[in-house]
N, C-alpha and C positions, 0 to 999 in steps of 0.2 A: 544448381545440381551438379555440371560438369565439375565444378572448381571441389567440391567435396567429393567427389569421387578419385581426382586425380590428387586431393591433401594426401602428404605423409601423414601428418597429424592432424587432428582440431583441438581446440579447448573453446568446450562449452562452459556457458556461466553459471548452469546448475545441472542439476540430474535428470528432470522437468525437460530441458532442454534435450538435453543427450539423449533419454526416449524417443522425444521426437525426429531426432536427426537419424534415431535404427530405425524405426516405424514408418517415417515418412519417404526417407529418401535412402534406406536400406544401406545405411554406412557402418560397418564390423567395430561394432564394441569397443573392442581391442586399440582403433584407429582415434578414440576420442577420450579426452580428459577432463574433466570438471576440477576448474579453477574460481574457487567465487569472487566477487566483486568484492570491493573496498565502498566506504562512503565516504561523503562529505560530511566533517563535523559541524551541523548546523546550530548542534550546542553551544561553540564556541566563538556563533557570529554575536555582534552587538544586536541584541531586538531592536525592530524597527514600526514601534506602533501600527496599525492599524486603525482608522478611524470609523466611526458606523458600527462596531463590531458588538454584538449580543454578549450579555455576559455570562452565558450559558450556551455554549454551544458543541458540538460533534462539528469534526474535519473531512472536508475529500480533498486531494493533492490530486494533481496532475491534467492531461489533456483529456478534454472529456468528448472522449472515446466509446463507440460498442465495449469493443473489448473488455473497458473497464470498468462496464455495468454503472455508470453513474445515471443510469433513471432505474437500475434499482435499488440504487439508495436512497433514491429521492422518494422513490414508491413507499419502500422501505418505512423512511421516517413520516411520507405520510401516515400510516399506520400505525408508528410510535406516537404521534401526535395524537390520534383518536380514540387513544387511552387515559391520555392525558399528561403525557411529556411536557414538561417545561424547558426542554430543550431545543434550541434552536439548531441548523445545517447550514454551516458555510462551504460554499464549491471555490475552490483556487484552483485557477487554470485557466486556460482556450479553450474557444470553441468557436465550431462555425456549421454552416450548413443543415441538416433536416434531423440528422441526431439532437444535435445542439437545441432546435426547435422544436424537437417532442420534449427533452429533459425541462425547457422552461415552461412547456403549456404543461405540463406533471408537476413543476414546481410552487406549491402556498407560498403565503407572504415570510412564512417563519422561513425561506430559505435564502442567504445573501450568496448572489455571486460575483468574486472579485477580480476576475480575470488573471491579465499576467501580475502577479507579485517578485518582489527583491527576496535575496538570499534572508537579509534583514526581518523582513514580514513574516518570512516560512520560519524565522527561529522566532517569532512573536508569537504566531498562530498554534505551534506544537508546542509551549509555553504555555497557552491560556488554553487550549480544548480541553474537552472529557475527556475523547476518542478521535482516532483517524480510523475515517473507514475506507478500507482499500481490498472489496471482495471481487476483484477482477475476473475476468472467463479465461483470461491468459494473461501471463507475466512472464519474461523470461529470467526476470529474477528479484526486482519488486524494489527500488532503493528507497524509497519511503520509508519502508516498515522499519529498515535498521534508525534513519534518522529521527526517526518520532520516538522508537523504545528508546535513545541515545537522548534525546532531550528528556524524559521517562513522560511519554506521554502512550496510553494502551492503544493497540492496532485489534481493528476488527478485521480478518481476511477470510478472503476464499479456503474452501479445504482442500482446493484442485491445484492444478499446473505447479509452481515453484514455490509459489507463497508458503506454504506451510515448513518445505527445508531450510528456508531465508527465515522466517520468525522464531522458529523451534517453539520453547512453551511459552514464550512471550505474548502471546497472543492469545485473540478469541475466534475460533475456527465456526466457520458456516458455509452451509451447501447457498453458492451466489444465485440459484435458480428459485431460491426459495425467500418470497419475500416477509412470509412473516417471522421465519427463522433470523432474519438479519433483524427485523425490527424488533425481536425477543432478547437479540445481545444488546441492540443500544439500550433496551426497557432497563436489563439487567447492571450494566454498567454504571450508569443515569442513576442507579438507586441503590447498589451494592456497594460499598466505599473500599471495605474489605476482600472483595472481589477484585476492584477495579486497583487497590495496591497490589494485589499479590501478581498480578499481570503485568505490573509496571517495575517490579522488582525483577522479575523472570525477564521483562524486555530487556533490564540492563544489562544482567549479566550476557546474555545471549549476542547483543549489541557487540560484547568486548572480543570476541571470536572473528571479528571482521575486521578489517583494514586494507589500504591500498599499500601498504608496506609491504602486507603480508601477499597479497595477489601479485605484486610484482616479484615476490620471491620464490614464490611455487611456478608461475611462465619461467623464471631464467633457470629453475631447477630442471624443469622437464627441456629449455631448451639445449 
């Protein structure tokens, strides 16, 4: 809190962010700039199979975390399941401790978890999904969502915190509090083809508005 108070400047990595930093710890507007992230082009690694993998399935990326609501997507696709989804849920990521162990005693046998994967895997896995589902409670700015529209694979997200300025219309927006809401977009995707393109076209373009070329050129402008 000292250290932002006595910045000349900051640059936050979204808008999302920058609220928080007036709201929370009362720093003038004026003092802060939004510069957004670049990604990694995970399109452009070699795929790296996956062994064991369903051939139908929705994605989660990352460390599974509160934050990132991964038991309620697990809840979630319970619930797609009891409609009678033919889809399966893969989790790629870490985990550990008493989150980790409620997400697995909430997880059926339709869900695989892969732990840590290679750059290689993550361009195999957004390659073969439906969906990535990434309805997080906070994000500060989400690099997922650019890498999966960029391999053109559709992102289910949050309609809170960052996620939604990072996706633009790339995406399928849901309140992450709401479990059958989330399990109403995968129903949706799972069985709309023409739905599930037009969200994948929308991610690319949206995708081409980022880069780390361009984020290092807005920090040396503003410095």
């Amino acid at each position: 809190s000292r250290a932002l108070q006595r910045a000349n400047l900051i640059i936050s990595i979204s808008e999302a962010t920058k609220q928080d930093l007036i709201n929370i710890f009362k720093i003038p507007p004026e003092k802060i700039k939004v510069v957004y992230l670049g990604f990694n082009k995970i399109n452009e690694i070699i795929p790296e199979p996956v062994s064991g993998l369903p051939d139908k399935f929705f994605l989660f990326v990352g460390a599974i975390k509160e934050r990132k609501n991964v038991l309620g997507v697990v809840r979630a696709f319970n619930e797609y399941k009891k409609s009678g989804g033919a889809h399966k849920l893969v989790v790629a990521g870490n985990g550990a401790g008493k989150y980790f162990e409620e997400v697995k005693k909430e997880a059926q046998e339709d869900v695989l978890f892969l732990g840590q994967i290679t750059d290689g895997n993550l361009s195999y896995l957004y390659k073969k999904a439906q969906a990535l589902m990434y309805p997080s409670f906070v994000e500060g700015f989400g690099l997922p969502i650019l890498e999966a529209q960029d391999c053109g694979l559709p992102v289910i997200i949050s309609n809170i915190s960052s996620l939604p300025e990072v996706a633009g219309e790339g995406a399928v927006l849901v309140d992450p509090y709401n479990i059958s809401e989330i399990a109403e977009a995968i129903k949706k995707i799972s069985e709309d083809q023409n739905f599930r393109q037009n969200i994948i076209e929308k991610g690319f373009i949206n995708a081409k508005k980022f880069s780390w070329r361009k984020t290092a050129q807005e920090i040396l402008n503003i410095l």
